[in-house]
CHARMM-style PDB file with segment names, atoms N, HN, CA, C and O in Angstrom:
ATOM      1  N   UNK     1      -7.290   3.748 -15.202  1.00  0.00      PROA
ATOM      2  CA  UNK     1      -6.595   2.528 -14.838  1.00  0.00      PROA
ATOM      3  C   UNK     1      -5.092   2.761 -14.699  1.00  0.00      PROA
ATOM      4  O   UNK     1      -4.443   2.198 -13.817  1.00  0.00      PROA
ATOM      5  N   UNK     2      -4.578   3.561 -15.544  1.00  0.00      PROA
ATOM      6  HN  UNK     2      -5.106   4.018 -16.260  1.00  0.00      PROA
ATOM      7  CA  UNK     2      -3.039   3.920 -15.105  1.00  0.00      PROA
ATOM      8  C   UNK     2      -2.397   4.486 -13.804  1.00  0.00      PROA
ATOM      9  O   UNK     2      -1.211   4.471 -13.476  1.00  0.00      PROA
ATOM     10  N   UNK     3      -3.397   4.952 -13.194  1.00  0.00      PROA
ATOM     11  HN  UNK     3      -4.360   4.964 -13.461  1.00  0.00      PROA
ATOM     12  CA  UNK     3      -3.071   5.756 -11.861  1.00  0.00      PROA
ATOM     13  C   UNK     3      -3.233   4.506 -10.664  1.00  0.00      PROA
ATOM     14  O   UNK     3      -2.557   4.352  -9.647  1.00  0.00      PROA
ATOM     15  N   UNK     4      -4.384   3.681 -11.177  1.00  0.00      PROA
ATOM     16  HN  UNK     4      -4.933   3.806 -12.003  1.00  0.00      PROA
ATOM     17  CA  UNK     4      -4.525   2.361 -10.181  1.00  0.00      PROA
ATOM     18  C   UNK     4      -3.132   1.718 -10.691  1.00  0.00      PROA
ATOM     19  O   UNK     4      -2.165   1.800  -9.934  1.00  0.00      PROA
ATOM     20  N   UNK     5      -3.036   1.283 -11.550  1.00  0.00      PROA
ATOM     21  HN  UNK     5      -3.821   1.217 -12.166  1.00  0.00      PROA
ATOM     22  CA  UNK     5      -1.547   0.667 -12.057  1.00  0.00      PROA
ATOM     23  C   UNK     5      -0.225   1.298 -11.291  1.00  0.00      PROA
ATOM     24  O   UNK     5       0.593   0.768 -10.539  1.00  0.00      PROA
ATOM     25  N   UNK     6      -0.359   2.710 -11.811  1.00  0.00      PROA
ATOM     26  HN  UNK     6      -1.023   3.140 -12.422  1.00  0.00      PROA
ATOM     27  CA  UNK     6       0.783   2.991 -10.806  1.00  0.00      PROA
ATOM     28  C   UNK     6       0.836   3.037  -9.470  1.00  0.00      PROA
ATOM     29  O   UNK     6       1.826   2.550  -8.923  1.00  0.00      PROA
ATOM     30  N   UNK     7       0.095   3.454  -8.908  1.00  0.00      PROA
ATOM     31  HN  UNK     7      -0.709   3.850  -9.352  1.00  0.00      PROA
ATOM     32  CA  UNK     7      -0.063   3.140  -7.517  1.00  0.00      PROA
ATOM     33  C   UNK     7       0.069   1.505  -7.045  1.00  0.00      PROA
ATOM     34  O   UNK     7       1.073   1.171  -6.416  1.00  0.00      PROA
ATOM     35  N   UNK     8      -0.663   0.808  -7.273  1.00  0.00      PROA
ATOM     36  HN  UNK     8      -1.478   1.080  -7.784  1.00  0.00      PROA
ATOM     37  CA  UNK     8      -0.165  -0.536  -7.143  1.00  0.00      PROA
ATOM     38  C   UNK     8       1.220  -1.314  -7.691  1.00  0.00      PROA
ATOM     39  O   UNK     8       1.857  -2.087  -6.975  1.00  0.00      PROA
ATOM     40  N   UNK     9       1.530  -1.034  -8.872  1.00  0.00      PROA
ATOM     41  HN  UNK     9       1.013  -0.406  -9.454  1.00  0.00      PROA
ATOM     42  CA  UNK     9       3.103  -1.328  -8.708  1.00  0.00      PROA
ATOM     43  C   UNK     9       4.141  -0.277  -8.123  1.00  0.00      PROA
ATOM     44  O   UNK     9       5.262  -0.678  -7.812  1.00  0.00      PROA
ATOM     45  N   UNK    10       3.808   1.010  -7.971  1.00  0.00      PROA
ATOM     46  HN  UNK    10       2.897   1.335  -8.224  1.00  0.00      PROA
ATOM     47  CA  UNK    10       4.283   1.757  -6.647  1.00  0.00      PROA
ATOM     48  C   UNK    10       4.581   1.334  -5.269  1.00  0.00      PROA
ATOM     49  O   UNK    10       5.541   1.618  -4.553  1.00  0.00      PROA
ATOM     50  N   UNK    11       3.747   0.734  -5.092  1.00  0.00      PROA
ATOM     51  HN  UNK    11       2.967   0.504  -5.673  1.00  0.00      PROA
ATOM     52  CA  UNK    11       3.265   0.085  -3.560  1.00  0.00      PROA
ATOM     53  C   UNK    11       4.279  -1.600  -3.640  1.00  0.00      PROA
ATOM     54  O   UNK    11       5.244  -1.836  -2.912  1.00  0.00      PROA
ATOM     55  N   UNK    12       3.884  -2.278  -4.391  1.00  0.00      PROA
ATOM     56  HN  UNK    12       3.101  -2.087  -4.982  1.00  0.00      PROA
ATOM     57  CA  UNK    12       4.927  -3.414  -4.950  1.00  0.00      PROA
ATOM     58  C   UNK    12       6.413  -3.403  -4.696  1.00  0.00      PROA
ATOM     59  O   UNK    12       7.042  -4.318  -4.165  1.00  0.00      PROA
ATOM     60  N   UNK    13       6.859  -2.363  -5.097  1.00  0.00      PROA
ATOM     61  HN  UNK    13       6.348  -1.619  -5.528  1.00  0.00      PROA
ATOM     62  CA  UNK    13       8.385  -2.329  -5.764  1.00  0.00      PROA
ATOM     63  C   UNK    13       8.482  -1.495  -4.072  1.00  0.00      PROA
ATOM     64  O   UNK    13       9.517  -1.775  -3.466  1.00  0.00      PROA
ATOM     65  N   UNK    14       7.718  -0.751  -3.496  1.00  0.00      PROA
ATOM     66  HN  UNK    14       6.877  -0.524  -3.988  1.00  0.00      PROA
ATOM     67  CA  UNK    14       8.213  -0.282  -2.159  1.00  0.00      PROA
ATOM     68  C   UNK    14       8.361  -1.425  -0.902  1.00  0.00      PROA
ATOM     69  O   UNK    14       8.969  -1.233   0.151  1.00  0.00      PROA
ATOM     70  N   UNK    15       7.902  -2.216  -1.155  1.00  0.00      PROA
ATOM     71  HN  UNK    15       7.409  -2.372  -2.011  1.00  0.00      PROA
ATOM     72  CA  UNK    15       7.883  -3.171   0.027  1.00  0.00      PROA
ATOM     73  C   UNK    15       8.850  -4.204  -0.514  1.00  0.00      PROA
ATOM     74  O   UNK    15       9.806  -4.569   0.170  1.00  0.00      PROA
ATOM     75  N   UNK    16       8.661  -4.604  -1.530  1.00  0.00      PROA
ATOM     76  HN  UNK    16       7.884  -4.307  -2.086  1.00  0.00      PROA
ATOM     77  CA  UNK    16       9.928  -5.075  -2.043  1.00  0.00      PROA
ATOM     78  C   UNK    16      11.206  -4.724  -1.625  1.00  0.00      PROA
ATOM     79  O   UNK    16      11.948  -5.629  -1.244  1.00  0.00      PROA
ATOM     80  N   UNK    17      11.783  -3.029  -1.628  1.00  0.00      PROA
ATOM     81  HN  UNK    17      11.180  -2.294  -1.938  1.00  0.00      PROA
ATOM     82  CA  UNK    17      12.786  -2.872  -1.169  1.00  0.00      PROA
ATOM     83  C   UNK    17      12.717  -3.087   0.098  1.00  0.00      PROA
ATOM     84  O   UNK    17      13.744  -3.573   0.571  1.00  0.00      PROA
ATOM     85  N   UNK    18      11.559  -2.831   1.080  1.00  0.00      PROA
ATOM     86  HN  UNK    18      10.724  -2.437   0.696  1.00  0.00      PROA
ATOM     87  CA  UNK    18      11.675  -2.550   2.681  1.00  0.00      PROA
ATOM     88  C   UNK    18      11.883  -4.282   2.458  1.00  0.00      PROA
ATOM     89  O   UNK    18      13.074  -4.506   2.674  1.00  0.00      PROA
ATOM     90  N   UNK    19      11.457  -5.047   2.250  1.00  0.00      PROA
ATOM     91  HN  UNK    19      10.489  -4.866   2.073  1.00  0.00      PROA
ATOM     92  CA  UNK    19      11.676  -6.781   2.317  1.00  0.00      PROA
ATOM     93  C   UNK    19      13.349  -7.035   2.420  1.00  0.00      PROA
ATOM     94  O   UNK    19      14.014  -7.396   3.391  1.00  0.00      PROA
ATOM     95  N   UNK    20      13.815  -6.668   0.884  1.00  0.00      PROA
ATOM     96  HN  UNK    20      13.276  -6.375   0.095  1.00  0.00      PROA
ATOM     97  CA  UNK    20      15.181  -6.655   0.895  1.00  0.00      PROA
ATOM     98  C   UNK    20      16.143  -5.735   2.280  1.00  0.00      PROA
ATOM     99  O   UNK    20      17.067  -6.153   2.977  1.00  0.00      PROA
ATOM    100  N   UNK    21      15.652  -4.762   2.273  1.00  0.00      PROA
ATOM    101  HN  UNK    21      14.901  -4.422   1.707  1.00  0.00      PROA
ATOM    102  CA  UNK    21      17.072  -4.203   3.461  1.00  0.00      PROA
ATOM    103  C   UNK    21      16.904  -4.535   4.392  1.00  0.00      PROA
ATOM    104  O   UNK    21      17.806  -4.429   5.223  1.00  0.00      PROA
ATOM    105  N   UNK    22      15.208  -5.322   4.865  1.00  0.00      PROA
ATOM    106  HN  UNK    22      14.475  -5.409   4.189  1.00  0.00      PROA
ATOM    107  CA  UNK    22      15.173  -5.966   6.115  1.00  0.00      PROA
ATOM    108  C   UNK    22      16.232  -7.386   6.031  1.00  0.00      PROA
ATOM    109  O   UNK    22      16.756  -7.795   7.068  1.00  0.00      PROA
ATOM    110  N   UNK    23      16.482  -8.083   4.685  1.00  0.00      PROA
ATOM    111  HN  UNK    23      16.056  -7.751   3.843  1.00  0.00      PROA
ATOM    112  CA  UNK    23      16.473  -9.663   4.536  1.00  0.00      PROA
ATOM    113  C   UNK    23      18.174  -8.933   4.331  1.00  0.00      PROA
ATOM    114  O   UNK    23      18.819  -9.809   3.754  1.00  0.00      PROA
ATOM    115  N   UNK    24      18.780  -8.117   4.498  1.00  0.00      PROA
ATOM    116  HN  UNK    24      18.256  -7.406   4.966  1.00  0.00      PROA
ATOM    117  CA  UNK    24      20.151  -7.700   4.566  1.00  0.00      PROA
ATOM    118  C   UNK    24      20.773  -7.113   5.675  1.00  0.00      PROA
ATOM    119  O   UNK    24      21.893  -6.603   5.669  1.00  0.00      PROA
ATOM    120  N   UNK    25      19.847  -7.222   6.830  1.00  0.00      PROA
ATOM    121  HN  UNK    25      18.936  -7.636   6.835  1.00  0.00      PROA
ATOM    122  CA  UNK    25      20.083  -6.640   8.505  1.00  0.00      PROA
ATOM    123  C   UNK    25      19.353  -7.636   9.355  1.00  0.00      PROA
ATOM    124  O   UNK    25      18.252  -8.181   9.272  1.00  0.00      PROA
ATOM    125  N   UNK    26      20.648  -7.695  10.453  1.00  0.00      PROA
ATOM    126  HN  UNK    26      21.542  -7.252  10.520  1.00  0.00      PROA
ATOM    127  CA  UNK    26      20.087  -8.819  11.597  1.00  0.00      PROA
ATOM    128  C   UNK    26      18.486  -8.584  11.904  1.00  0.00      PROA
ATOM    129  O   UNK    26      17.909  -7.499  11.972  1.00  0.00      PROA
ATOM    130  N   UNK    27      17.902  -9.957  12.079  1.00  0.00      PROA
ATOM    131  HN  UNK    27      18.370 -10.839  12.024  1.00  0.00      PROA
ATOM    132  CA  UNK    27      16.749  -9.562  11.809  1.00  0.00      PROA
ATOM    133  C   UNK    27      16.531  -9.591  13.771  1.00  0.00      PROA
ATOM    134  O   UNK    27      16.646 -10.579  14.497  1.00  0.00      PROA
ATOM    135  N   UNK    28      16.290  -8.555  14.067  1.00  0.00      PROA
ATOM    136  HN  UNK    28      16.197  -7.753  13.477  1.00  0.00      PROA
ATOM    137  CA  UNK    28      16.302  -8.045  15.198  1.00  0.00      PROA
ATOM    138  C   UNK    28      14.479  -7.191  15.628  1.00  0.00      PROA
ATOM    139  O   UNK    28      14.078  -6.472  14.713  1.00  0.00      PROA
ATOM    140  N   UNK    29      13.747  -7.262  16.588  1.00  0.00      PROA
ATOM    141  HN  UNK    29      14.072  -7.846  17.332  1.00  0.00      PROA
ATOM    142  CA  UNK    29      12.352  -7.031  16.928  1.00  0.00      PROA
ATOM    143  C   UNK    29      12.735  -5.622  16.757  1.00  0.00      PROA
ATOM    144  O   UNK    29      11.644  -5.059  16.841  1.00  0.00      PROA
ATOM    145  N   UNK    30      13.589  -4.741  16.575  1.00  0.00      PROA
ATOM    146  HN  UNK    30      14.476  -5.199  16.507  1.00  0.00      PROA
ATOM    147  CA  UNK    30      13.978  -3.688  16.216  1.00  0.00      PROA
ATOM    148  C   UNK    30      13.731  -3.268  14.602  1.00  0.00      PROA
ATOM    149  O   UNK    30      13.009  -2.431  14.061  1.00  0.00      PROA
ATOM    150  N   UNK    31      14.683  -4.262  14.108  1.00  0.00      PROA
ATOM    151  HN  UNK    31      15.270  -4.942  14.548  1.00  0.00      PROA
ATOM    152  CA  UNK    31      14.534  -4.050  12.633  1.00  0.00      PROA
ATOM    153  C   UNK    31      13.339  -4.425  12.050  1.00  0.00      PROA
ATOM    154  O   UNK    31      12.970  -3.695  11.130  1.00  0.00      PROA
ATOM    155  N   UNK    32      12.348  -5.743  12.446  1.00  0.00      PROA
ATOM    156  HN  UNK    32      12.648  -6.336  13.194  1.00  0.00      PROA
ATOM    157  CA  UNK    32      11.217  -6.114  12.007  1.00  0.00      PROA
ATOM    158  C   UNK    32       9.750  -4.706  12.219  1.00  0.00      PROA
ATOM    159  O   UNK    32       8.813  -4.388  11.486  1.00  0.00      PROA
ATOM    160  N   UNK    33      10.189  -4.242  13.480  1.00  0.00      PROA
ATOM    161  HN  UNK    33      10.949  -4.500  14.075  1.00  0.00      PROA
ATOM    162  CA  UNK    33       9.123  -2.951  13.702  1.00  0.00      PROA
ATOM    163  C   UNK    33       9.225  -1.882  12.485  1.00  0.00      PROA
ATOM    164  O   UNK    33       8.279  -1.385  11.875  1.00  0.00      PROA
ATOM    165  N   UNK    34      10.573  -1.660  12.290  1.00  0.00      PROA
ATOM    166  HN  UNK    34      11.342  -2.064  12.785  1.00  0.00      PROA
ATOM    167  CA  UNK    34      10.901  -0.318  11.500  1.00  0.00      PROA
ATOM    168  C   UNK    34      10.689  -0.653  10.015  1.00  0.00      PROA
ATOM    169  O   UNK    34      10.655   0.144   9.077  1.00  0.00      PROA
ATOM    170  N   UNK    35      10.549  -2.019   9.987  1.00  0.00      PROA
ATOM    171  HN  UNK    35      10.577  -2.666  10.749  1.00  0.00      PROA
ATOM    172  CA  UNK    35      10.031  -2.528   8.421  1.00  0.00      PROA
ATOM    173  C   UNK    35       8.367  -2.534   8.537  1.00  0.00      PROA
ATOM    174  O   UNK    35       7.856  -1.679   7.814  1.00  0.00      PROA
ATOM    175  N   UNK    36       7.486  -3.283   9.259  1.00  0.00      PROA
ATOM    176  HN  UNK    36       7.901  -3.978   9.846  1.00  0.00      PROA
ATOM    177  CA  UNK    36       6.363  -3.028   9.321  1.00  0.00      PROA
ATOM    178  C   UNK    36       5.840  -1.588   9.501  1.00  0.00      PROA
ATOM    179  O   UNK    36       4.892  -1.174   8.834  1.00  0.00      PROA
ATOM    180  N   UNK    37       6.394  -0.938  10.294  1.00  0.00      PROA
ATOM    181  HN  UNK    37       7.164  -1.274  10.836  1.00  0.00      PROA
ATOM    182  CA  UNK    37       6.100   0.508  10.257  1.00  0.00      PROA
ATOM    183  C   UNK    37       6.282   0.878   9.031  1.00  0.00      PROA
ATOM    184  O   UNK    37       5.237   1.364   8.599  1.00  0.00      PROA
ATOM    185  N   UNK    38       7.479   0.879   7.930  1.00  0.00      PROA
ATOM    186  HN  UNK    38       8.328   0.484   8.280  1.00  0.00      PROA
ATOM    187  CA  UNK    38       7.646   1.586   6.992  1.00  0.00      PROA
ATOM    188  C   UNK    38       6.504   0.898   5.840  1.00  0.00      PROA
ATOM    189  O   UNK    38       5.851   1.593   5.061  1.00  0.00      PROA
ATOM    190  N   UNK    39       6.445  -0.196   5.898  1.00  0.00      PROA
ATOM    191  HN  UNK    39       6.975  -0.761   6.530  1.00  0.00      PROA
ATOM    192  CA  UNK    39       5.023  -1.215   5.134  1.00  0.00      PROA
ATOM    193  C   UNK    39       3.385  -0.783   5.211  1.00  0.00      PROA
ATOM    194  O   UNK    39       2.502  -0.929   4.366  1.00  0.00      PROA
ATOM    195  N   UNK    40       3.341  -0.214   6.515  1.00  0.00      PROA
ATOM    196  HN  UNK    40       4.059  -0.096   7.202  1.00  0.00      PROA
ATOM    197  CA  UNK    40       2.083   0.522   6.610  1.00  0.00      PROA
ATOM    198  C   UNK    40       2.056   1.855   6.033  1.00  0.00      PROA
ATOM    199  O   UNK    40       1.097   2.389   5.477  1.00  0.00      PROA
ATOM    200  N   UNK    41       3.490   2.444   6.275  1.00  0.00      PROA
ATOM    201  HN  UNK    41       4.269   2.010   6.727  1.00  0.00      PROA
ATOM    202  CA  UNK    41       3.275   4.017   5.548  1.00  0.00      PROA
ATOM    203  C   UNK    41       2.739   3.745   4.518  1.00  0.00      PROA
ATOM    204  O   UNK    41       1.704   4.264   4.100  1.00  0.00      PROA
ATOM    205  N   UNK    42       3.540   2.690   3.859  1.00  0.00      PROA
ATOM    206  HN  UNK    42       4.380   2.269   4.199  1.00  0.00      PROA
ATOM    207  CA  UNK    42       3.939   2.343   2.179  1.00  0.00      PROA
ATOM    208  C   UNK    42       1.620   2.137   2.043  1.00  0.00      PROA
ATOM    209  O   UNK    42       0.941   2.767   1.231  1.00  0.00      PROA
ATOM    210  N   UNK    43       1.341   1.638   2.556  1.00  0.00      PROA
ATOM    211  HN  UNK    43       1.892   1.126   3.215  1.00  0.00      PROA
ATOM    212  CA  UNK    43      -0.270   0.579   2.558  1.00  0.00      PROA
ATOM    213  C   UNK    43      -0.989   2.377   2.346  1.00  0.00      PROA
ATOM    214  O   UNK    43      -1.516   2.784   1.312  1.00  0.00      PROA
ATOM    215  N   UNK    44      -0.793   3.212   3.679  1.00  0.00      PROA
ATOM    216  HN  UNK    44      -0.365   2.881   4.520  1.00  0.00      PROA
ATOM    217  CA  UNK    44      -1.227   4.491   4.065  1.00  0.00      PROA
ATOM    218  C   UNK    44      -1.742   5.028   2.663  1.00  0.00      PROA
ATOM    219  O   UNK    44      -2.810   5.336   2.134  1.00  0.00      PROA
ATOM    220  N   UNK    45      -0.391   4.968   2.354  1.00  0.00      PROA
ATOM    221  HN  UNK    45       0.477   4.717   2.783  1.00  0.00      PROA
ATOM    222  CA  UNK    45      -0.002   6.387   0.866  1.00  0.00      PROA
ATOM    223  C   UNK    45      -0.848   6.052  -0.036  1.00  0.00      PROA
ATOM    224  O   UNK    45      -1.728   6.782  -0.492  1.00  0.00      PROA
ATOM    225  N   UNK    46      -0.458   4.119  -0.556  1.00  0.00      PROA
ATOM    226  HN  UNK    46       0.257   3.525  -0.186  1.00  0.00      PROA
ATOM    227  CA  UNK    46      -1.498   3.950  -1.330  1.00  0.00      PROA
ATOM    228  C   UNK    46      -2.865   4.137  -1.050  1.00  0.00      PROA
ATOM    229  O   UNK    46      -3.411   4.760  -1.961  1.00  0.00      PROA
ATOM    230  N   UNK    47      -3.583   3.845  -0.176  1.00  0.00      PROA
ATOM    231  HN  UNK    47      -3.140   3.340   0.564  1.00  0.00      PROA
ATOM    232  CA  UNK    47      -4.904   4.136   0.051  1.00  0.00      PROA
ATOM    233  C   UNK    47      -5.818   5.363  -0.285  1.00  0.00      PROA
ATOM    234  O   UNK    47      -6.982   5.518  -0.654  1.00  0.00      PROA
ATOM    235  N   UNK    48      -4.581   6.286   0.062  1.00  0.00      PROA
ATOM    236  HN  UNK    48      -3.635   6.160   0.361  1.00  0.00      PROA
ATOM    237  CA  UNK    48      -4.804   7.588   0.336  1.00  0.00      PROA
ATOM    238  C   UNK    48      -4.853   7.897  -1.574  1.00  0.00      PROA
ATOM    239  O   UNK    48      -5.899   8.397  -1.988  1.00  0.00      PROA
ATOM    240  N   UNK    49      -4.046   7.674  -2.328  1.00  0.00      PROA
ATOM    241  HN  UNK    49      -3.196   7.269  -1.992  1.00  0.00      PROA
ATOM    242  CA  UNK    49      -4.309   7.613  -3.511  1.00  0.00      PROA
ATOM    243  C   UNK    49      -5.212   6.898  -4.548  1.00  0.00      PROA
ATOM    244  O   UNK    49      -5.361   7.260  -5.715  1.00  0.00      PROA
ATOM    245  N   UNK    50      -5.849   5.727  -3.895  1.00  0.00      PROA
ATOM    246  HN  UNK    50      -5.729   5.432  -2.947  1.00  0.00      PROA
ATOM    247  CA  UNK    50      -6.863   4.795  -4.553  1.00  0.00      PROA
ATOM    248  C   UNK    50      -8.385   5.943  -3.992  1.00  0.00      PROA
ATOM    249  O   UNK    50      -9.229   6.416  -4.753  1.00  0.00      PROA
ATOM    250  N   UNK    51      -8.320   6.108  -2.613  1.00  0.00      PROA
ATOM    251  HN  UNK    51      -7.635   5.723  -1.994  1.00  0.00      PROA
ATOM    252  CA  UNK    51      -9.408   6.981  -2.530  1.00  0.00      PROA
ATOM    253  C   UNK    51      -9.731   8.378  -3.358  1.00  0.00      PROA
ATOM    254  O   UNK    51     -10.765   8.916  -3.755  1.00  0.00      PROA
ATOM    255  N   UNK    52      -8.007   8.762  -3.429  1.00  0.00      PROA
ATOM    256  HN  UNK    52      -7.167   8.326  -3.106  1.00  0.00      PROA
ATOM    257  CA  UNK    52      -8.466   9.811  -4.509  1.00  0.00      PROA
ATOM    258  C   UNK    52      -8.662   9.655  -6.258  1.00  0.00      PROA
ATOM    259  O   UNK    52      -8.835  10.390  -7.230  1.00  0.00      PROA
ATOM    260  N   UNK    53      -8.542   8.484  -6.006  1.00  0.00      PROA
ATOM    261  HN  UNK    53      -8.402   7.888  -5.216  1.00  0.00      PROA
ATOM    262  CA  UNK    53      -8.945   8.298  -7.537  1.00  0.00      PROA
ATOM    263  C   UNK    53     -10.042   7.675  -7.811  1.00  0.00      PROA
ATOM    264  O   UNK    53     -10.042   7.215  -8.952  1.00  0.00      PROA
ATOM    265  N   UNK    54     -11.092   7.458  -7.135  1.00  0.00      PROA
ATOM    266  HN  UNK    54     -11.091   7.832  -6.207  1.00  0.00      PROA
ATOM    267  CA  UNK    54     -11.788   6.646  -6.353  1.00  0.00      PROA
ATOM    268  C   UNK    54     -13.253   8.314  -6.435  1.00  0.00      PROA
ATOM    269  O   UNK    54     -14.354   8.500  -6.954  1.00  0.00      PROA
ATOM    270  N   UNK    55     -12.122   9.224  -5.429  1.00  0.00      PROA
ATOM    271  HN  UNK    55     -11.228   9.072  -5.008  1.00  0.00      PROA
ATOM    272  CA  UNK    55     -13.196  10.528  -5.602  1.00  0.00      PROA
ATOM    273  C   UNK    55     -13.704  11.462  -6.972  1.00  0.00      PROA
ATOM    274  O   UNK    55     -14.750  11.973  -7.373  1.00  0.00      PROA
ATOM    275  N   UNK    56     -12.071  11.328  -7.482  1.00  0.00      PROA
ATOM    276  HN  UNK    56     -11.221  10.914  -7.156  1.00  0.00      PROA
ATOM    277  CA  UNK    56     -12.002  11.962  -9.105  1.00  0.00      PROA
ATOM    278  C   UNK    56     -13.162  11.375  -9.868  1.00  0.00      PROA
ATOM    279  O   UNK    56     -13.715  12.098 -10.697  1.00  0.00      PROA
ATOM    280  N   UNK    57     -13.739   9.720  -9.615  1.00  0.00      PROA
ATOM    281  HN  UNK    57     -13.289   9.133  -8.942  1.00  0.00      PROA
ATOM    282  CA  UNK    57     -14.119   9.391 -10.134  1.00  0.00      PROA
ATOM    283  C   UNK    57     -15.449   8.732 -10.228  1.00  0.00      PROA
ATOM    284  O   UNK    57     -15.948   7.839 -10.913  1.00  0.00      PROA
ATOM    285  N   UNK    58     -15.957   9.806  -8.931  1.00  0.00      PROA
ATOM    286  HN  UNK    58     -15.552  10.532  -8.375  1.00  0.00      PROA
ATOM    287  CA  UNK    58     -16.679  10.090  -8.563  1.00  0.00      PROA
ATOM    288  C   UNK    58     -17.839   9.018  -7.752  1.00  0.00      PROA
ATOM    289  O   UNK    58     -19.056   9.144  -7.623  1.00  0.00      PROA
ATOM    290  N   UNK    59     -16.797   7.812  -7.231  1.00  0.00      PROA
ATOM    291  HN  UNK    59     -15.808   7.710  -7.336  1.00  0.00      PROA
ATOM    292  CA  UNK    59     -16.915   6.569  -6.565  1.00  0.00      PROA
ATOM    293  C   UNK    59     -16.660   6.547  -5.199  1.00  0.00      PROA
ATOM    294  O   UNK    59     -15.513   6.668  -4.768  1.00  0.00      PROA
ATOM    295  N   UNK    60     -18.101   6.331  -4.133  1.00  0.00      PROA
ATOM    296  HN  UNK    60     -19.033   6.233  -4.483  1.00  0.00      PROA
ATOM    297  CA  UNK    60     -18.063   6.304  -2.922  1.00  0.00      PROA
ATOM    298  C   UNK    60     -17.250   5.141  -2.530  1.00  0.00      PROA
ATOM    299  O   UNK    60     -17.733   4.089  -2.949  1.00  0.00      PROA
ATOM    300  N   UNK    61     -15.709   4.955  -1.571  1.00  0.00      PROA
ATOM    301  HN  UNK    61     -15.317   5.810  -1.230  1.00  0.00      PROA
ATOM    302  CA  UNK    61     -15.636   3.356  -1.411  1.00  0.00      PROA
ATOM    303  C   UNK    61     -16.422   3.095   0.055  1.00  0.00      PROA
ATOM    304  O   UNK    61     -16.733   1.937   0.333  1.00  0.00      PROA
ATOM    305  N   UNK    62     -16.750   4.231   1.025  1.00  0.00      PROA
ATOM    306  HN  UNK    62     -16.496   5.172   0.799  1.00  0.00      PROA
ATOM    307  CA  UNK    62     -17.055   3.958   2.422  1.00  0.00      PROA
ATOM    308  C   UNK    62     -18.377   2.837   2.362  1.00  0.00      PROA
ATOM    309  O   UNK    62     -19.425   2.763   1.721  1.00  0.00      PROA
ATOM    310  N   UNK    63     -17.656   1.978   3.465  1.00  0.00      PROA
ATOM    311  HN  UNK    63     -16.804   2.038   3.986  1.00  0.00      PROA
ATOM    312  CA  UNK    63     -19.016   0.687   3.715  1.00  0.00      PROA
ATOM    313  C   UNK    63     -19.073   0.368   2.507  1.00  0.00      PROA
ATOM    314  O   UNK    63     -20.264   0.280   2.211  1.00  0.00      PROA
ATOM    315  N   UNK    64     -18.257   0.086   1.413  1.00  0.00      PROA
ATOM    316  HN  UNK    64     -17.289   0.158   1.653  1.00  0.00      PROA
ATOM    317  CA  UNK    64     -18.273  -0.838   0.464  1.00  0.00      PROA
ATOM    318  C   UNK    64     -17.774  -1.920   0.902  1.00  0.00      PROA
ATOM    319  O   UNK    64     -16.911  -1.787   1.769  1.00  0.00      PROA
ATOM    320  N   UNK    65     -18.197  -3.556   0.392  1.00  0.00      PROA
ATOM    321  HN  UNK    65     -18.898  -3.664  -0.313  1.00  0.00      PROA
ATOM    322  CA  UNK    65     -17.087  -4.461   0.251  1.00  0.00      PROA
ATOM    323  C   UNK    65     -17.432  -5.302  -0.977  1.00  0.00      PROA
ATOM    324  O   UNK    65     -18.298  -5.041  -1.812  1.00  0.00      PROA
ATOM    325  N   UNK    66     -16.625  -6.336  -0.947  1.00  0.00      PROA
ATOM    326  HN  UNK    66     -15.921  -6.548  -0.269  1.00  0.00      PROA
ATOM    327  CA  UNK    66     -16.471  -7.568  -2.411  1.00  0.00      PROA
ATOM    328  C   UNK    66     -17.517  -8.146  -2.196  1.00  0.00      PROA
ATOM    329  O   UNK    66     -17.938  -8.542  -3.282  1.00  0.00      PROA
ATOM    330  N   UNK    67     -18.172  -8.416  -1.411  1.00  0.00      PROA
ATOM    331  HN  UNK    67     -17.830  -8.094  -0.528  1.00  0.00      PROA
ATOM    332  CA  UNK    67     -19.196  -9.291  -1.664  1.00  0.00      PROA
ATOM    333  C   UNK    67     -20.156  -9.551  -2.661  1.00  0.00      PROA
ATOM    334  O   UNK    67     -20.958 -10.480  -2.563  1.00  0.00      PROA
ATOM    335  N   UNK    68     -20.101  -8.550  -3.895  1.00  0.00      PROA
ATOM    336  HN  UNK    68     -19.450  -7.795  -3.975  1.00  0.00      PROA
ATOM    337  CA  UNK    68     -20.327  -8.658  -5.464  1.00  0.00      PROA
ATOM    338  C   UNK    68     -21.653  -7.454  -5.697  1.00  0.00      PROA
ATOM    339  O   UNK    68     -22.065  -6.747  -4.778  1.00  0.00      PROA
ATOM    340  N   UNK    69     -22.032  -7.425  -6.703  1.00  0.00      PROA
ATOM    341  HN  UNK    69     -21.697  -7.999  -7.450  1.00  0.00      PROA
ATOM    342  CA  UNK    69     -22.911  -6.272  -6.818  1.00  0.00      PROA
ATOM    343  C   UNK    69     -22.423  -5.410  -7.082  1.00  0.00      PROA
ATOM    344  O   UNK    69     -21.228  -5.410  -6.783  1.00  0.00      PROA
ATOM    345  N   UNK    70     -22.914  -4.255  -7.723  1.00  0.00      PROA
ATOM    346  HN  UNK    70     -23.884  -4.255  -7.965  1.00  0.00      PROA
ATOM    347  CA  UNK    70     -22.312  -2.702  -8.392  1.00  0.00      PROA
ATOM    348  C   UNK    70     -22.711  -1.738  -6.917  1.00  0.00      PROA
ATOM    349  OT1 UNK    70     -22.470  -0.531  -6.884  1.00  0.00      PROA
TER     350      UNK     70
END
């Protein structure tokens, strides 16, 4: 659970800043791209780390969803 923890308030506190330096520059279809772009890296990375913790732990997520059940 600490690695999900960090990764998710990892991911938090990164978009947070991309929020702020966007909400401190004309907000221009320029500046809004280079924030969503940097928001998806930010989404990317995490993923890429939930899956590997996900594999460590020896948990398929492919074609999973919430719809409830183990």
């Amino acid at each position: 659970m600490d690695r999900i923890n960090l990764t998710c308030w990892g991911l938090i506190c990164r978009i947070s800043v991309e929020m702020a330096t966007a909400d401190h520059r004309a907000i221009a279809k320029k500046t809004i791209k280079r924030t969503l772009l940097s928001i998806r890296e930010h989404l990317n990375q995490a993923l890429s780390s939930l899956n590997e913790i996900a594999a460590d732990n020896g948990i398929d997520l492919d074609g999973d969803d919430l719809s409830g059940g183990e």
